[in-house]
C-alpha atoms as one frame of an Amber mdcrd trajectory, in Angstrom:
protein
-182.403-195.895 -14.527-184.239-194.147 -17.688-182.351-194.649 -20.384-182.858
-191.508 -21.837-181.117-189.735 -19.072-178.093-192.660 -18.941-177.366-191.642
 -23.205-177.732-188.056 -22.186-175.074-187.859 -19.696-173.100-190.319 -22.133
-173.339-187.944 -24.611-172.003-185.081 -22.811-168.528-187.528 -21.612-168.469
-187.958 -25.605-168.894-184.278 -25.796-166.296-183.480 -23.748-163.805-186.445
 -23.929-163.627-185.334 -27.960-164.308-181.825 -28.624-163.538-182.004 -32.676
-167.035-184.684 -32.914-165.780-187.835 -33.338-168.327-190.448 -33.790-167.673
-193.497 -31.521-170.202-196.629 -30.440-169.839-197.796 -26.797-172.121-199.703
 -24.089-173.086-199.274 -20.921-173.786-201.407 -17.969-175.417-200.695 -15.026
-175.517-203.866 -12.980-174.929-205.298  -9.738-172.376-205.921  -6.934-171.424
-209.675  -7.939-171.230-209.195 -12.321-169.016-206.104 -11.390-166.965-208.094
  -8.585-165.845-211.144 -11.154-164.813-208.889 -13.912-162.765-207.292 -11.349
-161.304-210.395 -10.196-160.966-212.125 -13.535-159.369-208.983 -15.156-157.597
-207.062 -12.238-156.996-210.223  -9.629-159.283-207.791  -7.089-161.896-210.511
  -5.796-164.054-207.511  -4.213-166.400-205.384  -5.639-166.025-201.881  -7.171
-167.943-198.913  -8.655-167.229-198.798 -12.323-164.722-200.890 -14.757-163.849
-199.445 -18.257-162.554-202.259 -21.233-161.109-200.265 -23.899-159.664-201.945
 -27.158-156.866-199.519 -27.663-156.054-197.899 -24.170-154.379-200.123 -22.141
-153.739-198.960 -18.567-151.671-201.188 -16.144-154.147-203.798 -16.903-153.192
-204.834 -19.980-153.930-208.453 -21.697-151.429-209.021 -24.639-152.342-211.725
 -27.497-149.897-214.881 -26.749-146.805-215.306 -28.694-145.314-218.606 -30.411
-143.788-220.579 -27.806-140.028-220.143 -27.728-138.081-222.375 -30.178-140.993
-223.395 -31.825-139.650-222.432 -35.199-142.284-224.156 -37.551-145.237-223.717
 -35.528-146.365-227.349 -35.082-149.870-227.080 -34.800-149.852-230.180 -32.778
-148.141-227.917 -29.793-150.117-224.889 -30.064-153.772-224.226 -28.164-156.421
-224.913 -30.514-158.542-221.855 -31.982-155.453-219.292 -30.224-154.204-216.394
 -32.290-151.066-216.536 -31.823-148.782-213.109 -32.795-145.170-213.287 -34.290
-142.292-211.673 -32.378-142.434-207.760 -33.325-145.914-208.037 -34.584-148.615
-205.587 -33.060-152.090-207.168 -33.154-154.635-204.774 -34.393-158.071-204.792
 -35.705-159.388-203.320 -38.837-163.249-201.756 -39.106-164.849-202.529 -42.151
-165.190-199.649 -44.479-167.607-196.781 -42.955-168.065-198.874 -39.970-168.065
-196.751 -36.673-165.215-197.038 -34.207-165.974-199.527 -30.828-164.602-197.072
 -28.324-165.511-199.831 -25.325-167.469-200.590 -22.800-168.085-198.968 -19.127
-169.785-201.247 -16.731-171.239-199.370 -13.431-172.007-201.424  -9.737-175.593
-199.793  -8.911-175.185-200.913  -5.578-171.588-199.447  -5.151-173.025-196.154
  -6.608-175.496-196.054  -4.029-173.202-196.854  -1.435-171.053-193.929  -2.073
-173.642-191.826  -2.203-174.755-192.105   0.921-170.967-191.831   1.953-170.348
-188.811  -0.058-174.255-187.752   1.277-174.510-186.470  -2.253-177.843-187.194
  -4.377-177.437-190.836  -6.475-178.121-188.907  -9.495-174.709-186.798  -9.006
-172.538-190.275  -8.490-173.870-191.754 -11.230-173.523-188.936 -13.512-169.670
-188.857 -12.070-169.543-192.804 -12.463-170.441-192.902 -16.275-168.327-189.872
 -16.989-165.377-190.939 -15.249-165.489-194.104 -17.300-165.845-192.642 -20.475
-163.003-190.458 -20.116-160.983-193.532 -19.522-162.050-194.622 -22.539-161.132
-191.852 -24.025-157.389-192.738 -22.926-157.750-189.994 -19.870-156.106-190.813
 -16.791-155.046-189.558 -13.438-151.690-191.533 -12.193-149.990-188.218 -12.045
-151.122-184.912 -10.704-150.849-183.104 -13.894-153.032-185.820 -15.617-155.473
-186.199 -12.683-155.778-181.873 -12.922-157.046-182.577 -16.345-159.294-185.588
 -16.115-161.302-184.193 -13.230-161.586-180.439 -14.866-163.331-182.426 -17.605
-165.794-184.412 -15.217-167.007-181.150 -14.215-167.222-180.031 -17.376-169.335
-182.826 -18.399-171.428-182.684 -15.370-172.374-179.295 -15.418-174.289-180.833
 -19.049-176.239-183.387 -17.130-179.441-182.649 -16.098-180.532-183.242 -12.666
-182.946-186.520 -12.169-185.595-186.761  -9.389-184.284-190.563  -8.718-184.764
-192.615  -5.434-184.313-196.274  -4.557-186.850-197.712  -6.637-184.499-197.878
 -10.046-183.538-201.293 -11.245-179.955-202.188 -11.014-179.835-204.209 -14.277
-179.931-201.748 -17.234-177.542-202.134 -20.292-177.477-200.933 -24.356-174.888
-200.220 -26.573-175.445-196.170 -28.332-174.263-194.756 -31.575-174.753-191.238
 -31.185-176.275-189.970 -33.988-174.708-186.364 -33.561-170.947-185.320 -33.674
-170.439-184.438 -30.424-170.697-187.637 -29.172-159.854-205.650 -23.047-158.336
-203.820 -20.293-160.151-202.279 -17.899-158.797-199.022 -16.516-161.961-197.103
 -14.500-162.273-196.708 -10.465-163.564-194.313  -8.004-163.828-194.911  -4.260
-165.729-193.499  -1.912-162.942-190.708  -1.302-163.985-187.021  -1.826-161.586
-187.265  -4.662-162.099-189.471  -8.048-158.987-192.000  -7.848-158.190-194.603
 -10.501-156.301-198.120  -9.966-155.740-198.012 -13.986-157.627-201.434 -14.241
């Protein structure tokens, strides 16, 4: 897809996912059926393919990896029983991650099946343009730590996709577009490893909380 359009409707999820201008770098990958279908099954245990995955380094969802701990009883750490070139955390400890100075928060990554998005589409009989639109903004406000378990949450998180739609600007697309397009953005104005993202091809956004 042109990647002008893809940072433009990225930049209206940043937009509305944070209102006061945070500045935030992310990527985006558009991709296909079996890329999208692994990282489902490596990081949900879902071997089957789905539309779009979100990895976030500080929202967790139900998905959540945690760093291993010292084994139990271990009290001097014997090197020669731990897995080489493992971080290993100490009981109470929270692992974090610390940005160099003036270096711009990773806010994460949304990866989008192509062929999924078409599918549902079609399903939906709505123009590809619309479910992509839906599919990038939907991830971002995941990202964003948005999510719709409950109905009060779900309220919110779709009255935002439609906020950030209504800022897209229609694309004259067809099948023709590639399936394989992915960069990383830093938008330059202020508006702008679990995964925790899903649609289906319901009339209704729903999220697994990958």
């Amino acid at each position: 897809m042109p990647e002008p359009w893809l940072r433009g409707a990225l930049s209206a999820a940043l937009e509305v996912a944070f209102p006061d201008g945070e500045e935030f770098e992310l990527s985006l990958a558009v991709t296909g059926d079996e890329a999208v279908r692994g990282l489902n099954r490596d990081y949900r245990g879902l071997d089957e393919v789905t539309d779009v995955l979100s990895f976030s380094p500080v929202h967790s969802g139900q998905w959540e990896g945690e760093a291993p701990h010292f084994p139990e009883g271990l009290e001097h750490h014997d090197p020669d029983q731990l897995e080489p070139g493992t971080h290993y955390i100490e009981d109470g400890e929270e692992p974090d991650f610390v940005y160099p100075p003036g270096e711009t928060s990773q806010l994460g990554d949304v990866i989008i099946s192509f062929p999924q998005a078409r599918r549902q589409a079609a399903q939906r009989k709505q123009p590809l343009d619309l479910e992509m639109a839906l599919l990038i903004v939907h991830g971002v406000l995941h990202l964003a730590g948005n999510d719709h378990i409950e109905a009060a949450e779900a309220a919110t998180m779709q009255s935002k996709e439609q906020a950030a739609l209504k800022m897209i600007p229609r694309l004259e697309i067809g099948d023709s577009i590639t399936e394989s397009t992915s960069f990383s953005t830093s938008p330059s104005s202020k508006t702008s490893a679990s995964p925790t993202a899903h649609l289906d091809g319901s009339t209704q956004p729903r999220t697994l909380s990958k």
